[in-house]
PDB file of N, CA, C and O in Angstrom, chain B, residues numbered from 101:
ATOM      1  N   UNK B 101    -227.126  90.214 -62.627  1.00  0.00           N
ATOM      2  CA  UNK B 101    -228.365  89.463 -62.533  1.00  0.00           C
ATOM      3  C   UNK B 101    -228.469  88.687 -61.225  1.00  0.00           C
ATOM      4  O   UNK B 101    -229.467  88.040 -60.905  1.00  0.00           O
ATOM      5  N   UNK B 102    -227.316  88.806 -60.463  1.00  0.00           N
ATOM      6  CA  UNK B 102    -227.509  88.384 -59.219  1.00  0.00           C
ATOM      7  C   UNK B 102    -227.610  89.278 -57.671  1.00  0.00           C
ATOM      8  O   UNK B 102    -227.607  88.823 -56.527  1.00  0.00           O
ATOM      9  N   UNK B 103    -227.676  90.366 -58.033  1.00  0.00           N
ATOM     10  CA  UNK B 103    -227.701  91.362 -57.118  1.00  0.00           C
ATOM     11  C   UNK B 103    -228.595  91.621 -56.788  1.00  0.00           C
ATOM     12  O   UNK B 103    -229.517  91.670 -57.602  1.00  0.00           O
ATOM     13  N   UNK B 104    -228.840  91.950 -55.330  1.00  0.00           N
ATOM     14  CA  UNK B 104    -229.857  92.400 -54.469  1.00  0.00           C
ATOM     15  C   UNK B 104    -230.742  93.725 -54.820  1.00  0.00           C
ATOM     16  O   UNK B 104    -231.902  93.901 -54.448  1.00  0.00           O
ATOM     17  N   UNK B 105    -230.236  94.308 -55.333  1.00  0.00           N
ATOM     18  CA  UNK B 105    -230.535  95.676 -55.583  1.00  0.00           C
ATOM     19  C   UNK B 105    -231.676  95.715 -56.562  1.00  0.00           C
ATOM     20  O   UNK B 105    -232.661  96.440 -56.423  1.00  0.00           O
ATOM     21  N   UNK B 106    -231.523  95.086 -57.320  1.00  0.00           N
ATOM     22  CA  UNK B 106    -232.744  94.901 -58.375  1.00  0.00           C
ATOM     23  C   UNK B 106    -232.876  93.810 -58.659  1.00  0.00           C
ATOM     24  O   UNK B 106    -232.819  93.567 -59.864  1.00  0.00           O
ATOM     25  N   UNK B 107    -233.086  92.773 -57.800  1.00  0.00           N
ATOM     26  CA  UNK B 107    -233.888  91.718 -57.240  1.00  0.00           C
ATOM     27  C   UNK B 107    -235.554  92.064 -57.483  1.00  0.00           C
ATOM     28  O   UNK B 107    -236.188  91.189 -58.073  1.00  0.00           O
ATOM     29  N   UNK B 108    -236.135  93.040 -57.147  1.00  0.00           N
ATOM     30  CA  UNK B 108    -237.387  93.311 -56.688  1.00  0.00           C
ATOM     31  C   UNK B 108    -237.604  93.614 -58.299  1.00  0.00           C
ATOM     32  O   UNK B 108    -238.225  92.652 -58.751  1.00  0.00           O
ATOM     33  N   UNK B 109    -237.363  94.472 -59.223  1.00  0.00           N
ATOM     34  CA  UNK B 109    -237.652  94.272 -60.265  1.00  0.00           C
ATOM     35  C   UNK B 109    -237.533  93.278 -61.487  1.00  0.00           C
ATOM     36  O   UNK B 109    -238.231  93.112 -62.488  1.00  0.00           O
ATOM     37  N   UNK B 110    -236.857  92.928 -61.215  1.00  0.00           N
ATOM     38  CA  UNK B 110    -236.327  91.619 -61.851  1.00  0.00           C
ATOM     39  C   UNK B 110    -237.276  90.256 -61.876  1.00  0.00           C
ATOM     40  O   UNK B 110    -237.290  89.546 -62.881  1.00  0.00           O
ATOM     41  N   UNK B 111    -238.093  89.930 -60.665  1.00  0.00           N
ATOM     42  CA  UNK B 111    -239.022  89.491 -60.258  1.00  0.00           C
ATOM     43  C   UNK B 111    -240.196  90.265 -60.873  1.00  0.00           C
ATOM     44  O   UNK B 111    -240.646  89.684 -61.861  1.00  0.00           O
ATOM     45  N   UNK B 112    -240.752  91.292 -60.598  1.00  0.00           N
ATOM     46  CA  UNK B 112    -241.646  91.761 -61.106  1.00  0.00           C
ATOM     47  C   UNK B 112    -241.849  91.653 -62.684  1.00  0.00           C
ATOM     48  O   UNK B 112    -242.965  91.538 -63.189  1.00  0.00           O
ATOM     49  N   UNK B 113    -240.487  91.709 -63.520  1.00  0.00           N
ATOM     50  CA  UNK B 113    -240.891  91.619 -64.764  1.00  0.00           C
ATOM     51  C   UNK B 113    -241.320  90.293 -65.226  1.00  0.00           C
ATOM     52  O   UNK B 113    -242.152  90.173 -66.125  1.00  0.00           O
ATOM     53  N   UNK B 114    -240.625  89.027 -64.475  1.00  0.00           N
ATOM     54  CA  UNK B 114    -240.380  88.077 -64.737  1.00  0.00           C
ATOM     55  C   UNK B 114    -242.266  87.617 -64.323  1.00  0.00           C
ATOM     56  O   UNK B 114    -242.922  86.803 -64.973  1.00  0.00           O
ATOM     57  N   UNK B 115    -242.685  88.263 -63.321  1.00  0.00           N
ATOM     58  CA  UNK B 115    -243.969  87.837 -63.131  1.00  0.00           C
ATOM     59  C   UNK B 115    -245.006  88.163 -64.115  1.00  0.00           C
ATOM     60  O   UNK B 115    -246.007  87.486 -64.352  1.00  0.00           O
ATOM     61  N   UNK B 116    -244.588  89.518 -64.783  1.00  0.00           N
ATOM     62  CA  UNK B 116    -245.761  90.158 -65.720  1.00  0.00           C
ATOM     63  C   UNK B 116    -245.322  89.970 -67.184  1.00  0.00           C
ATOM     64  O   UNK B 116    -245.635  90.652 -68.160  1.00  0.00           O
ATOM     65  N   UNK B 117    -244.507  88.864 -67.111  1.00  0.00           N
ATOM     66  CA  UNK B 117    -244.293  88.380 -68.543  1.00  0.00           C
ATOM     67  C   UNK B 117    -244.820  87.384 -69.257  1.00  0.00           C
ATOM     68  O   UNK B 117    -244.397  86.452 -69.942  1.00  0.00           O
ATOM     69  N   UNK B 118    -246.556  88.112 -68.695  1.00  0.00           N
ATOM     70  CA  UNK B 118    -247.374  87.225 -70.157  1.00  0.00           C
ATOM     71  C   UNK B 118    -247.336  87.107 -71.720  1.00  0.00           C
ATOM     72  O   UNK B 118    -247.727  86.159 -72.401  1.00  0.00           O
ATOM     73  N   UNK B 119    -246.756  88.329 -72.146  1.00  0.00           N
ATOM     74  CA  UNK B 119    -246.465  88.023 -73.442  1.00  0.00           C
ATOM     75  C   UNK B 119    -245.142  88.200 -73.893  1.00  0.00           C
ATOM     76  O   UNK B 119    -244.136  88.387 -73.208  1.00  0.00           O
ATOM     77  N   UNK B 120    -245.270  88.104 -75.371  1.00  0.00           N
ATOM     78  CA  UNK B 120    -243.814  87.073 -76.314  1.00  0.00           C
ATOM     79  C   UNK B 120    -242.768  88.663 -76.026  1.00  0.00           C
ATOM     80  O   UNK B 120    -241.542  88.556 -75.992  1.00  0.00           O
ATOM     81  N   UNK B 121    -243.467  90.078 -75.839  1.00  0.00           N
ATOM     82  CA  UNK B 121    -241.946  90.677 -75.800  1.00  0.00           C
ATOM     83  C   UNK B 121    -241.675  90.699 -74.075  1.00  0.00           C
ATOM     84  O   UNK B 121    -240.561  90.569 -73.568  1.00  0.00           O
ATOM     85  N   UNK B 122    -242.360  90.802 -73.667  1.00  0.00           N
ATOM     86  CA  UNK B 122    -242.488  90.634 -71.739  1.00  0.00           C
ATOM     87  C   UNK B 122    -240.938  89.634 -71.005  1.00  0.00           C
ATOM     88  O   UNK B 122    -239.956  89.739 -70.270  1.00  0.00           O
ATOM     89  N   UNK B 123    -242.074  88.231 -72.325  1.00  0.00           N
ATOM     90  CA  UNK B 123    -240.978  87.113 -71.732  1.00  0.00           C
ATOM     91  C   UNK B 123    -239.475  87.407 -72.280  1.00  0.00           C
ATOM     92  O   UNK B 123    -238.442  87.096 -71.687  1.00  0.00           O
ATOM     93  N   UNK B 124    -239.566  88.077 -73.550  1.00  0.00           N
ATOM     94  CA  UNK B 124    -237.513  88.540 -74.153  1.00  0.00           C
ATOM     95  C   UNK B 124    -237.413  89.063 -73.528  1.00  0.00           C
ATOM     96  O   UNK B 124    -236.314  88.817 -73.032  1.00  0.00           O
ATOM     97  N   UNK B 125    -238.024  90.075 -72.872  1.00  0.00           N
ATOM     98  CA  UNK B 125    -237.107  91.404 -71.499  1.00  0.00           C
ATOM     99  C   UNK B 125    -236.568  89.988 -70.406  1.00  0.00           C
ATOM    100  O   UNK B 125    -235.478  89.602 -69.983  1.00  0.00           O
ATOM    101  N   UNK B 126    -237.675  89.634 -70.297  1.00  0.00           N
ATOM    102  CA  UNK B 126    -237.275  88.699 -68.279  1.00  0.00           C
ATOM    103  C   UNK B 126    -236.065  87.793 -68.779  1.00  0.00           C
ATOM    104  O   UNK B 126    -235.088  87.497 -68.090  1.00  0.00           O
ATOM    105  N   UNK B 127    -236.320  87.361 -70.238  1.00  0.00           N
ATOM    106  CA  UNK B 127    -235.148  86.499 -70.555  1.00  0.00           C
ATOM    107  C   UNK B 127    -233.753  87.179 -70.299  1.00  0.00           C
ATOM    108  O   UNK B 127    -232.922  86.698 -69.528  1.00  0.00           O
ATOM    109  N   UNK B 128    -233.562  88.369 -71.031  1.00  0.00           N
ATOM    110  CA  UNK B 128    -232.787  89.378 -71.385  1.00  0.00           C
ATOM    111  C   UNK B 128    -232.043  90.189 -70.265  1.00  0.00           C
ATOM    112  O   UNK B 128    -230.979  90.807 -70.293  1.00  0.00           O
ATOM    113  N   UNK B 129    -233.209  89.922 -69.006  1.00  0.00           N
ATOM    114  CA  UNK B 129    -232.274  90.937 -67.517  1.00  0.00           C
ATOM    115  C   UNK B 129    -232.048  89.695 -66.748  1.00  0.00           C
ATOM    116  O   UNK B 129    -231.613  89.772 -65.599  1.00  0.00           O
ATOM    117  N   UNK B 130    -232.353  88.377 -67.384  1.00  0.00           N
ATOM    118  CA  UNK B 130    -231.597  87.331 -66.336  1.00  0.00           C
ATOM    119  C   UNK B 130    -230.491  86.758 -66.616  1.00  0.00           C
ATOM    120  O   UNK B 130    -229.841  86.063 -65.836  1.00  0.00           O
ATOM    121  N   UNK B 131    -230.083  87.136 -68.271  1.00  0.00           N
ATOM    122  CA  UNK B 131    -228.667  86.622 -68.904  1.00  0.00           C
ATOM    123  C   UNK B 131    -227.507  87.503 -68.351  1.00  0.00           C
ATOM    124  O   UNK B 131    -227.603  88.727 -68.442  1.00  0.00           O
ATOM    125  N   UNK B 132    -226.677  87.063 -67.917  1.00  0.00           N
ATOM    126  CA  UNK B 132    -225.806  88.228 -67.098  1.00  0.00           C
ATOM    127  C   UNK B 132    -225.083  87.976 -68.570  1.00  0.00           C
ATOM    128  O   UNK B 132    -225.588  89.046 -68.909  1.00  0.00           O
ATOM    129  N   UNK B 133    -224.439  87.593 -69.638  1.00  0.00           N
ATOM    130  CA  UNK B 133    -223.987  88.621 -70.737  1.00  0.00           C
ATOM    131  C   UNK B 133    -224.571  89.350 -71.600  1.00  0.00           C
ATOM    132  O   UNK B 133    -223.965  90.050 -72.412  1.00  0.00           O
ATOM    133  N   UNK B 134    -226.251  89.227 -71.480  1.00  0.00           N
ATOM    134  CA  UNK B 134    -227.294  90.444 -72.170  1.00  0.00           C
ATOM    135  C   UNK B 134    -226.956  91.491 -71.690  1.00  0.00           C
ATOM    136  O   UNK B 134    -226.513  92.471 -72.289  1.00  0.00           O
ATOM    137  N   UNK B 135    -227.240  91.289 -69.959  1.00  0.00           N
ATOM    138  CA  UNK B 135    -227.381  92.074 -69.181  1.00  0.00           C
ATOM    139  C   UNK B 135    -225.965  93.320 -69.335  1.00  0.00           C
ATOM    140  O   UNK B 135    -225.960  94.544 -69.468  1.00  0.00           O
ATOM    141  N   UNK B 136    -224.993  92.396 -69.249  1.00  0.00           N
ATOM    142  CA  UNK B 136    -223.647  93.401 -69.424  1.00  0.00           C
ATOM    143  C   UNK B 136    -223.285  93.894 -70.631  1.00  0.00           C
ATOM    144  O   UNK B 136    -222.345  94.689 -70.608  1.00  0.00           O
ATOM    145  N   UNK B 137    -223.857  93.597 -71.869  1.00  0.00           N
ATOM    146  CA  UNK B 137    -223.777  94.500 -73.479  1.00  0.00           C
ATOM    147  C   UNK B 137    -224.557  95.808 -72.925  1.00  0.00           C
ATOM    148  O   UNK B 137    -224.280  96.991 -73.122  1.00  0.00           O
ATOM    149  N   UNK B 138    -225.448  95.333 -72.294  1.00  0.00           N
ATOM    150  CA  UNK B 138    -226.778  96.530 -72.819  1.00  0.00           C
ATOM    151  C   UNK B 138    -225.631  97.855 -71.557  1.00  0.00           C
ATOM    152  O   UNK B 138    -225.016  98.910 -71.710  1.00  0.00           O
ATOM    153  N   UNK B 139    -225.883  97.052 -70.606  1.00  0.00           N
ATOM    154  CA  UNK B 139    -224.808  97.773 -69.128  1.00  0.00           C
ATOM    155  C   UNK B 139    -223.394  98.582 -69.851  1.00  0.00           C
ATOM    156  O   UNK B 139    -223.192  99.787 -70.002  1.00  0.00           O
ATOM    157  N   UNK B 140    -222.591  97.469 -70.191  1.00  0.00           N
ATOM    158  CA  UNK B 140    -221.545  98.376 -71.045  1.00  0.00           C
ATOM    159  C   UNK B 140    -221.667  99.572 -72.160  1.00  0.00           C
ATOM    160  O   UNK B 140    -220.921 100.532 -72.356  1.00  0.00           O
ATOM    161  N   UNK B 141    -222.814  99.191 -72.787  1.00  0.00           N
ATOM    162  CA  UNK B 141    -223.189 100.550 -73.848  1.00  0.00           C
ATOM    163  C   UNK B 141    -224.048 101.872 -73.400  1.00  0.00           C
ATOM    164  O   UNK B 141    -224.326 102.889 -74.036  1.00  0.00           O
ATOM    165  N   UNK B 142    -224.437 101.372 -71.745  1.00  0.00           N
ATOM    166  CA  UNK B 142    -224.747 102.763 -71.485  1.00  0.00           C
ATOM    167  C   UNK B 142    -223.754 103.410 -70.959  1.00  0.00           C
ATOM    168  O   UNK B 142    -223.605 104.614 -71.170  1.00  0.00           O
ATOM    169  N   UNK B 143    -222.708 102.508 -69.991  1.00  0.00           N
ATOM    170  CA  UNK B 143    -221.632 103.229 -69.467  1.00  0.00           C
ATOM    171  C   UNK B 143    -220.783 104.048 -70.363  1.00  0.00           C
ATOM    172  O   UNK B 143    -220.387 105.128 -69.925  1.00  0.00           O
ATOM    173  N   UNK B 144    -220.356 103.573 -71.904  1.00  0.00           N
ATOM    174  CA  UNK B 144    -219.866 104.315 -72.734  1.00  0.00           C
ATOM    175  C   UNK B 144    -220.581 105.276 -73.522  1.00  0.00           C
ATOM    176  O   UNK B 144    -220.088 105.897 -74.463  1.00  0.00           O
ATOM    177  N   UNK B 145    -221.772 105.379 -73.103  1.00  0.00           N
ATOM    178  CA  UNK B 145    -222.882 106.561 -73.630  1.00  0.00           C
ATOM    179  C   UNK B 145    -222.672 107.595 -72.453  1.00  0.00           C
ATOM    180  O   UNK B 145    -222.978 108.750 -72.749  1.00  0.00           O
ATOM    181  N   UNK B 146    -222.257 107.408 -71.312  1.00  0.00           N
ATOM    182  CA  UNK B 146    -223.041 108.535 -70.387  1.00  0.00           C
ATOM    183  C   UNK B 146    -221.214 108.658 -70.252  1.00  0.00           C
ATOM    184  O   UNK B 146    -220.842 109.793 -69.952  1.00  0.00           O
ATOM    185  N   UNK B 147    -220.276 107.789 -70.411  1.00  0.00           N
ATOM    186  CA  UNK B 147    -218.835 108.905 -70.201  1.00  0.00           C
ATOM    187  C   UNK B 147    -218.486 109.849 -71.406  1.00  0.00           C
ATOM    188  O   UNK B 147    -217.901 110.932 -71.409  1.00  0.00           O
ATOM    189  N   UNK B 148    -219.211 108.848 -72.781  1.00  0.00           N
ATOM    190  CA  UNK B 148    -218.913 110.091 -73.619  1.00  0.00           C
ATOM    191  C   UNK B 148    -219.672 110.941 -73.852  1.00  0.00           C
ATOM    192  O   UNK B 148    -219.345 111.842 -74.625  1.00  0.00           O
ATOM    193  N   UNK B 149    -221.073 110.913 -73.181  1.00  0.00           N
ATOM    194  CA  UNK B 149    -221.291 112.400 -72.552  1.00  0.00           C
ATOM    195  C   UNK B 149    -220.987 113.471 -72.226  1.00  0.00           C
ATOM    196  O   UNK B 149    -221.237 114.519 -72.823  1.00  0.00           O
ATOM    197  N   UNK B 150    -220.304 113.302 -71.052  1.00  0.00           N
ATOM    198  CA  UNK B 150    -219.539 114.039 -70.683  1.00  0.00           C
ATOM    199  C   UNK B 150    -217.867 114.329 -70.810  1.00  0.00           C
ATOM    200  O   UNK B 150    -217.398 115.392 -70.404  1.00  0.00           O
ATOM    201  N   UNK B 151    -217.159 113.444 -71.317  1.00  0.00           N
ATOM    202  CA  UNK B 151    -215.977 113.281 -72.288  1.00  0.00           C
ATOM    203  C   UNK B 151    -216.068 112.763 -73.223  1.00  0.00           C
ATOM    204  O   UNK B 151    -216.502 111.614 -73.303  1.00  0.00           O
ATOM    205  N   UNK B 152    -215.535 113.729 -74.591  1.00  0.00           N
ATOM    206  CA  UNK B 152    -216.098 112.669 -75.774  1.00  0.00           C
ATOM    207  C   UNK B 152    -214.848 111.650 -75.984  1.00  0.00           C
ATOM    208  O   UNK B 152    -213.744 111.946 -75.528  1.00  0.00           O
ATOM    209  N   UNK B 153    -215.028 110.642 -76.572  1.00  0.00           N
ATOM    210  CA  UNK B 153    -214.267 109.293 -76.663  1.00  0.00           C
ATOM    211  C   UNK B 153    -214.175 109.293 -78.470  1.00  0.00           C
ATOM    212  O   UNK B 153    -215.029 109.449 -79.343  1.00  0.00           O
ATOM    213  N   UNK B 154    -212.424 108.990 -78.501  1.00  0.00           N
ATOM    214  CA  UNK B 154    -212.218 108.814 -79.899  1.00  0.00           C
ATOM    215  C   UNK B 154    -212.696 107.588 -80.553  1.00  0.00           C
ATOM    216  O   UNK B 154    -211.969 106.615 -80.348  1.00  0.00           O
ATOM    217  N   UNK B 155    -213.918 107.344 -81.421  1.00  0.00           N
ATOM    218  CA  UNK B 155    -213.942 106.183 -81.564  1.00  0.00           C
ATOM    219  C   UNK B 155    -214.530 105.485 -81.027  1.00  0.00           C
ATOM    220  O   UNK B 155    -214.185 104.325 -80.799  1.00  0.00           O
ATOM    221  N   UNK B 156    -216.163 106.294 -80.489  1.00  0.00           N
ATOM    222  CA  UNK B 156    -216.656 106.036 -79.405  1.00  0.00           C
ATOM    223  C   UNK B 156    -217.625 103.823 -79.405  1.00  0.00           C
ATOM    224  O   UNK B 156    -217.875 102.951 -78.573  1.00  0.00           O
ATOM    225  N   UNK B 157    -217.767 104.035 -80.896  1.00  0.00           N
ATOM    226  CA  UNK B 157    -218.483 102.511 -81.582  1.00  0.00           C
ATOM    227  C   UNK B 157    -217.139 101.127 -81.141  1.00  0.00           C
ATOM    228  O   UNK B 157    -217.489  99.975 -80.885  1.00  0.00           O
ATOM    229  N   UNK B 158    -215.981 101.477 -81.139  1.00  0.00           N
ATOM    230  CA  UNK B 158    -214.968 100.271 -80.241  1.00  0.00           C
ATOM    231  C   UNK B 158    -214.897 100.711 -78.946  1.00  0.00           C
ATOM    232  O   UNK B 158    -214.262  99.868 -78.312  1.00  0.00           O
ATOM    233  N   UNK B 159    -215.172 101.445 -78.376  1.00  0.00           N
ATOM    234  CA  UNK B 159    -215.024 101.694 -76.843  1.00  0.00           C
ATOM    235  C   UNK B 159    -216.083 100.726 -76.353  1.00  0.00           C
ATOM    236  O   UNK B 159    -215.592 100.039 -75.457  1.00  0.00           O
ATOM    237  N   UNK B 160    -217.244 100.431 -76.573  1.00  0.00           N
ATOM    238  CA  UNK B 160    -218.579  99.232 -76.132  1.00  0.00           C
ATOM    239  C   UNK B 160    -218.384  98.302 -76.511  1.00  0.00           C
ATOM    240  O   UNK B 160    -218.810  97.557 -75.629  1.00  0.00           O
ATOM    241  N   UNK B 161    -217.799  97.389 -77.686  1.00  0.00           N
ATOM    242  CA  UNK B 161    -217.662  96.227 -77.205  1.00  0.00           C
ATOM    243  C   UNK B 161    -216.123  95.555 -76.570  1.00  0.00           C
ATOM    244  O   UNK B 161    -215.817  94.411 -76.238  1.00  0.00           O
ATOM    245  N   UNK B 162    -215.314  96.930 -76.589  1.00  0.00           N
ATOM    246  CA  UNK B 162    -214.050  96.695 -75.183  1.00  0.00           C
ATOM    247  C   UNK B 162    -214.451  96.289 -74.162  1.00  0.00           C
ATOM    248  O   UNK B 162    -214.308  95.187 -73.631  1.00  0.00           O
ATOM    249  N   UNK B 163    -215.167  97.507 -73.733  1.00  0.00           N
ATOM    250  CA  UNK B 163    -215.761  97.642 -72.125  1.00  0.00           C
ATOM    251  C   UNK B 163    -216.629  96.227 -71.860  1.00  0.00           C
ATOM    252  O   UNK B 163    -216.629  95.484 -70.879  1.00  0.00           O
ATOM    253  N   UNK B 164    -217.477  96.142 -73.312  1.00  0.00           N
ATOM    254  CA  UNK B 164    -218.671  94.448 -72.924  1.00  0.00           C
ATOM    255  C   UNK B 164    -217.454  93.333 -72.883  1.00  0.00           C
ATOM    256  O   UNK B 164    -217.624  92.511 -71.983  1.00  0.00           O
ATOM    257  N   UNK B 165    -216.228  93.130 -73.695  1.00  0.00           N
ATOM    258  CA  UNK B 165    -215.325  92.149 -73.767  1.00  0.00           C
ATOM    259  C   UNK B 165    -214.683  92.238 -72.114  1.00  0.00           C
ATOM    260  O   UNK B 165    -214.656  91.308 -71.308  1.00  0.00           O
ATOM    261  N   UNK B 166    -214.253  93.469 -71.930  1.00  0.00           N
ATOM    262  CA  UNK B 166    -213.943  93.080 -70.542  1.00  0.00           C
ATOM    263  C   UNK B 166    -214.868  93.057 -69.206  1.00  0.00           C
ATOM    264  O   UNK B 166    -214.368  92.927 -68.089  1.00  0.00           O
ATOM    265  N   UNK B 167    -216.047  93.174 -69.391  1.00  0.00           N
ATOM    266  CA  UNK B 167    -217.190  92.710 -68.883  1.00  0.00           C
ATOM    267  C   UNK B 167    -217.342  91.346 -68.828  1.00  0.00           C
ATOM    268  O   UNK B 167    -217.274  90.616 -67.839  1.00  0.00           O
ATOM    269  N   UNK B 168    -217.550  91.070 -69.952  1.00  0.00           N
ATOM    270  CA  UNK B 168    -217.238  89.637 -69.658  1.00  0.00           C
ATOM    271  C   UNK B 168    -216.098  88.569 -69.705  1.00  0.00           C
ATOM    272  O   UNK B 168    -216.424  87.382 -69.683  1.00  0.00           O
ATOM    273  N   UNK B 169    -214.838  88.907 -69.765  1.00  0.00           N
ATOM    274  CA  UNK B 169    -214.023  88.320 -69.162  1.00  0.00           C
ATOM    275  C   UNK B 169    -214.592  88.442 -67.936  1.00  0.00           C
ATOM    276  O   UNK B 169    -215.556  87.680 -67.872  1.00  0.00           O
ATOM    277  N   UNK B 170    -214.411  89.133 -66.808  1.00  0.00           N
ATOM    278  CA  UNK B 170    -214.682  89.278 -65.745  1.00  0.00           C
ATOM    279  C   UNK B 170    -215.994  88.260 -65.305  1.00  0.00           C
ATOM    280  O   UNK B 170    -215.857  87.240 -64.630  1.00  0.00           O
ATOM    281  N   UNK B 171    -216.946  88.635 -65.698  1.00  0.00           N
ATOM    282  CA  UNK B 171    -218.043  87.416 -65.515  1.00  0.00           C
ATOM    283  C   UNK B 171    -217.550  86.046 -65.509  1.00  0.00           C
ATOM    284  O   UNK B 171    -217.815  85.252 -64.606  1.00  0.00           O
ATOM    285  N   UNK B 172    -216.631  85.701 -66.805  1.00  0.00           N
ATOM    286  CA  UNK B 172    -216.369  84.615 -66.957  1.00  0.00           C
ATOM    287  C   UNK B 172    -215.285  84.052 -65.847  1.00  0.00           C
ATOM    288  O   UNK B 172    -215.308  82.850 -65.582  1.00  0.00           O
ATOM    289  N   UNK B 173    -214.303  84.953 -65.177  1.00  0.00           N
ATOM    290  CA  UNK B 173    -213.453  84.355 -64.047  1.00  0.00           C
ATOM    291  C   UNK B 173    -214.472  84.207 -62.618  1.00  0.00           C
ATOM    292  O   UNK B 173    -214.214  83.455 -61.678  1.00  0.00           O
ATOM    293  N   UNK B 174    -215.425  84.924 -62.691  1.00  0.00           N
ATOM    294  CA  UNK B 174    -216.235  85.177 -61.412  1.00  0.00           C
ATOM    295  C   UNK B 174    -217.137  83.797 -61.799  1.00  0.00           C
ATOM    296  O   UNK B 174    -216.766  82.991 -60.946  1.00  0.00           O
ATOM    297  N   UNK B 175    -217.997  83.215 -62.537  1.00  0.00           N
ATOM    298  CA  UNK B 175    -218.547  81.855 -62.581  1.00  0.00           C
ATOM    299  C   UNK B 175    -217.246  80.805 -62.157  1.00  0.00           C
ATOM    300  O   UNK B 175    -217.239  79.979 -61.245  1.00  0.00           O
ATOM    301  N   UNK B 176    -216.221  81.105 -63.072  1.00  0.00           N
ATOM    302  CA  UNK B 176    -215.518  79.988 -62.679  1.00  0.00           C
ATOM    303  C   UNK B 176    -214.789  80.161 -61.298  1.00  0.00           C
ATOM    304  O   UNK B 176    -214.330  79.137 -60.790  1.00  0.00           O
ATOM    305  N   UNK B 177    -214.673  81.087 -60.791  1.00  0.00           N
ATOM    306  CA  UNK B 177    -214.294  80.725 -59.240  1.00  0.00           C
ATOM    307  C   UNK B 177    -215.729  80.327 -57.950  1.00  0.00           C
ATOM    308  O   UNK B 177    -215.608  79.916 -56.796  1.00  0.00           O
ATOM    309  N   UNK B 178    -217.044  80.663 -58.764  1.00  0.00           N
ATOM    310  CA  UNK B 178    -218.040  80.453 -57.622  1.00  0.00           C
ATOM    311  C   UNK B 178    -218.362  78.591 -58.098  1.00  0.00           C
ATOM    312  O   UNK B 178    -219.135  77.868 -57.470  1.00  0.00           O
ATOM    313  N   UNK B 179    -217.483  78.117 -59.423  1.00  0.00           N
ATOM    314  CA  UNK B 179    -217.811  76.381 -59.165  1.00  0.00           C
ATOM    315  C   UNK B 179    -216.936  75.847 -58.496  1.00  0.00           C
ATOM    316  O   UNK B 179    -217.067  74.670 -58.158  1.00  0.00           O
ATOM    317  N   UNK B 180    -215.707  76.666 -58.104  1.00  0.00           N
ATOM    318  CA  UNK B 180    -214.768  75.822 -57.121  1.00  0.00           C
ATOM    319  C   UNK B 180    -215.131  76.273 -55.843  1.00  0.00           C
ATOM    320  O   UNK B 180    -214.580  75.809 -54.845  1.00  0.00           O
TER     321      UNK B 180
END
């Protein structure tokens, strides 16, 4: 939710979010741990795509748990 890359949309939704589901999306792509559930469950959709994964329903919230660990050391090193 802080990246340049989709900056430009991110803004755009956030502008055309006159109504009540508009404003849950803009809410929803500015929470960086929304953002990384929804992120982690496609990444484990499109590898077991193409490799299937034993057990594919605990592989997404691994990948979101270590998603956000990671988030969570990256806030706490950008307050020091």
């Amino acid at each position: 939710v802080s990246d340049d890359i989709t900056e430009s949309t991110r803004t755009s939704v956030r502008r055309h979010a006159t109504n009540r589901p508009m404003r849950f999306l803009a809410e929803l792509i500015g929470c960086p741990w929304c953002i990384g559930l929804y992120t982690s469950a496609a990444v484990v959709f499109a590898v077991w795509a193409f490799q299937p994964l034993p057990l594919p329903w605990l592989w997404w919230p691994a990948v979101a748990g270590g998603q956000m660990l990671v988030n969570g050391v990256d806030l706490k090193l950008d307050t020091h």
